[in-house]
Backbone as CSV, one residue per row, in Angstrom:
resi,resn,N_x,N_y,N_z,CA_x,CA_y,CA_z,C_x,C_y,C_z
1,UNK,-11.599,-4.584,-5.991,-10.561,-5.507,-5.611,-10.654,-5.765,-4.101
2,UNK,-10.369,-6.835,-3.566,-10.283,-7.306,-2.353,-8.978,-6.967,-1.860
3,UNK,-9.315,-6.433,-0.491,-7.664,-6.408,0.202,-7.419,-7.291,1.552
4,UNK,-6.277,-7.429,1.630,-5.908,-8.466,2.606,-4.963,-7.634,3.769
5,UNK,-4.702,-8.084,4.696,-3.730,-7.121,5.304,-2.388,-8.119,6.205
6,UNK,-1.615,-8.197,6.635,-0.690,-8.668,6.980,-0.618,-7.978,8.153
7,UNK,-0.475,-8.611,9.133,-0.068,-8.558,10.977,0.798,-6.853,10.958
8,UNK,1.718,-6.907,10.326,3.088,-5.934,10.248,2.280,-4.465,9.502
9,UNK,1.672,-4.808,8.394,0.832,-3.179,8.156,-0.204,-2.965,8.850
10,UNK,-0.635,-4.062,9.669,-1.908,-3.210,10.699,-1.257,-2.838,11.725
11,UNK,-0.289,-3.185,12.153,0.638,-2.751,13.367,1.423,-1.042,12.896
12,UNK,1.697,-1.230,11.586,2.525,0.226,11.409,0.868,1.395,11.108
13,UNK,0.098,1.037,10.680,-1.261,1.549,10.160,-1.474,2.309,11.745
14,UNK,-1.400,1.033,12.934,-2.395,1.821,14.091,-1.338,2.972,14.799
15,UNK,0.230,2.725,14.042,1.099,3.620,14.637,1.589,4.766,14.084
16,UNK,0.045,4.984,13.052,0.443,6.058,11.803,-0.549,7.253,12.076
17,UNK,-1.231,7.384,13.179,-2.331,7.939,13.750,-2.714,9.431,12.597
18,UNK,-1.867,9.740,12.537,-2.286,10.991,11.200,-2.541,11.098,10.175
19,UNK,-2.320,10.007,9.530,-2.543,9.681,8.177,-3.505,8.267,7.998
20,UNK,-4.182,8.092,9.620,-4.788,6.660,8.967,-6.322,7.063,8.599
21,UNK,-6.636,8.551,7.992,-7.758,8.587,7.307,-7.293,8.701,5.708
22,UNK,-6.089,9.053,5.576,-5.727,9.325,4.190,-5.511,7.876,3.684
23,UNK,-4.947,7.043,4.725,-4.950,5.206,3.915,-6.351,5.141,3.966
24,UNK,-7.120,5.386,4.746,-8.167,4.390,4.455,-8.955,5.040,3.050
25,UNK,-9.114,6.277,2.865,-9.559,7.259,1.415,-8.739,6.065,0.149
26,UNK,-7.182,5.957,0.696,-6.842,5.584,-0.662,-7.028,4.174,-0.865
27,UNK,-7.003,3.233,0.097,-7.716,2.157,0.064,-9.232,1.528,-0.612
28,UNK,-9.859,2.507,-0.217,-10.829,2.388,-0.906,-11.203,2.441,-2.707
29,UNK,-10.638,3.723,-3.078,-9.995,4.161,-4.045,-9.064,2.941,-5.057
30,UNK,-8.261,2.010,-4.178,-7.873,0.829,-4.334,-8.824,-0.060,-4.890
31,UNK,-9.758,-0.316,-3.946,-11.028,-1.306,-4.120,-11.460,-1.318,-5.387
32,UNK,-11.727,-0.032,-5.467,-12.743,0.434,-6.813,-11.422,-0.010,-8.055
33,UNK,-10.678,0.690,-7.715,-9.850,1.091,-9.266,-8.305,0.974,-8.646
34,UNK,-7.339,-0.496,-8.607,-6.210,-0.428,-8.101,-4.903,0.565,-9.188
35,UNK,-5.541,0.774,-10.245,-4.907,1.603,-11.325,-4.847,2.739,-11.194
36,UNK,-6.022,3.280,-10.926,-6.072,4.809,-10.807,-5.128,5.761,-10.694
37,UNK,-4.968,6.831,-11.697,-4.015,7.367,-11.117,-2.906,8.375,-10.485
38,UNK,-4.097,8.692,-9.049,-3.642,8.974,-8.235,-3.048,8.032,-7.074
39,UNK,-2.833,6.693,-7.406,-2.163,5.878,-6.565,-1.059,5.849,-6.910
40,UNK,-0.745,6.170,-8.054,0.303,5.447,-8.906,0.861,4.046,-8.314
41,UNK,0.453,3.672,-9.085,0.548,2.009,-8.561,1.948,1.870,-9.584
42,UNK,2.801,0.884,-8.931,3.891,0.820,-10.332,4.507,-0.672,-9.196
43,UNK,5.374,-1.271,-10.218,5.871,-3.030,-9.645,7.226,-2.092,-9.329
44,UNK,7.822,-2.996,-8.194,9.038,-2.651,-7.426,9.686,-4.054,-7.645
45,UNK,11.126,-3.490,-7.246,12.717,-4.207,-7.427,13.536,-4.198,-6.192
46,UNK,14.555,-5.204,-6.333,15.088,-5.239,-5.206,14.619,-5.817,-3.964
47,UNK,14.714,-5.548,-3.175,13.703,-5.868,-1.731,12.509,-6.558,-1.710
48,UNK,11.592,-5.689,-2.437,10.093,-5.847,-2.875,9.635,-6.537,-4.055
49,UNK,10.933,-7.201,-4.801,10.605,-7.246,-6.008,9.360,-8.467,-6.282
50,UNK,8.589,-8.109,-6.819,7.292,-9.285,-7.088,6.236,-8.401,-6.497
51,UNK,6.517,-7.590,-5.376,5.635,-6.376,-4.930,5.145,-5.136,-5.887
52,UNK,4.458,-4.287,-5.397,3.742,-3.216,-5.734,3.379,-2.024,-4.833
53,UNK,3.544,-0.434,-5.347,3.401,0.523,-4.125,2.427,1.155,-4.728
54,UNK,1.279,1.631,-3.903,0.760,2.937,-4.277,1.142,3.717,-3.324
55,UNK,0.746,5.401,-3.904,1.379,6.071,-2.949,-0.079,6.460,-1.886
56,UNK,0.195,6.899,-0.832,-1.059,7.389,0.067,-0.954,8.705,0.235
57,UNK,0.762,9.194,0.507,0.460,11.348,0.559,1.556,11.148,-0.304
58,UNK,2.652,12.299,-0.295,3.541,12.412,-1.186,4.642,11.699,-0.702
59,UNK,4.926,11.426,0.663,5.881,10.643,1.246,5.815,9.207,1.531
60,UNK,4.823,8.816,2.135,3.717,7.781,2.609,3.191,6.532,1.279
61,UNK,3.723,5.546,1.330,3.945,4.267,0.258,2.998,3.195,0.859
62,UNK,1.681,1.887,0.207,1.740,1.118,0.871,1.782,-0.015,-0.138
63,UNK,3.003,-1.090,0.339,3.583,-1.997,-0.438,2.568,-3.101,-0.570
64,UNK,2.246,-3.811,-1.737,1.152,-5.049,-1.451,1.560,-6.050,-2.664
65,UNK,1.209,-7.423,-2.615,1.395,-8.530,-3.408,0.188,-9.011,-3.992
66,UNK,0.130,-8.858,-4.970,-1.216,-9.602,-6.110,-1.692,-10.921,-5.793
67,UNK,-2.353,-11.108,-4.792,-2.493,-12.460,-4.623,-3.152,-13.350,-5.769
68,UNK,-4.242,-13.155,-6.548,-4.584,-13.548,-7.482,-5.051,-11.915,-8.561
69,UNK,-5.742,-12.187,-9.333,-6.371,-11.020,-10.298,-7.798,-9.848,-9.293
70,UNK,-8.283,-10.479,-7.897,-8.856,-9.923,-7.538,-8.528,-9.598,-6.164
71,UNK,-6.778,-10.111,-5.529,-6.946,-9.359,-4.401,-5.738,-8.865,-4.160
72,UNK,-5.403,-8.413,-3.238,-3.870,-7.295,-2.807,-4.096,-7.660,-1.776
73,UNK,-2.321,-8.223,-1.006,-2.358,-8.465,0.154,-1.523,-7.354,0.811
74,UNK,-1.771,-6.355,1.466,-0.885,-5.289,1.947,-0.059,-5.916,3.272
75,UNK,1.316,-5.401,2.589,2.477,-6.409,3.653,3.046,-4.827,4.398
76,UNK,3.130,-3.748,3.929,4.354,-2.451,4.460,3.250,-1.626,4.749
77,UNK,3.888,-0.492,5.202,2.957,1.065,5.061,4.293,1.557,6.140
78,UNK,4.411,2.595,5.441,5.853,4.185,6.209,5.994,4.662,4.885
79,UNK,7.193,5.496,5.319,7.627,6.659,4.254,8.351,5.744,3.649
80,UNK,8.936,6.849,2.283,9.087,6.218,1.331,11.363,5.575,1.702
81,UNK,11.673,6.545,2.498,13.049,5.897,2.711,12.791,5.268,4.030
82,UNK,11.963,4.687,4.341,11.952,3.910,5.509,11.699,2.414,4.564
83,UNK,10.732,2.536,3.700,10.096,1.320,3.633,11.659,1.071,2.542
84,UNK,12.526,1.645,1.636,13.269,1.008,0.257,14.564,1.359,0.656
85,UNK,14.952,1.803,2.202,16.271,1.589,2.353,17.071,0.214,2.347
């Protein structure tokens, strides 16, 4: 799958300095297989609704929109009560 990125998750990504080897592992992981599941990929409500999260650690979410059948545009990346308060 192709990914896209949005201004706002490369900005929280370069301000995530500890975990930006664990996005990029699960990103990839993405590429190959957006199902997989250790992403747990699942559709979100509310806020996000039309969106999608996988997870990256146990706290750590990154939100993205299906642009067509072959790409994900990643719009979020933080914890998980930062990004669904």
């Amino acid at each position: 799958m192709r990914t896209l990125f949005h201004k706002n998750f490369r900005k929280q990504y370069k301000r995530l300095t500890a975990i930006q080897k664990k996005v990029d592992e699960r990103l990839v992981l993405f590429a190959k297989d957006p199902f997989n599941p250790i992403l747990n990929n699942h559709g979100l409500t509310g806020k996000y609704k039309g969106c999608r999260s996988i997870n990256i650690t146990g706290n750590f979410r990154a939100i993205y929109e299906l642009i067509n059948d072959n790409t994900g545009y990643f719009i979020a990346l933080g914890t998980h009560p930062n990004l669904y308060r």
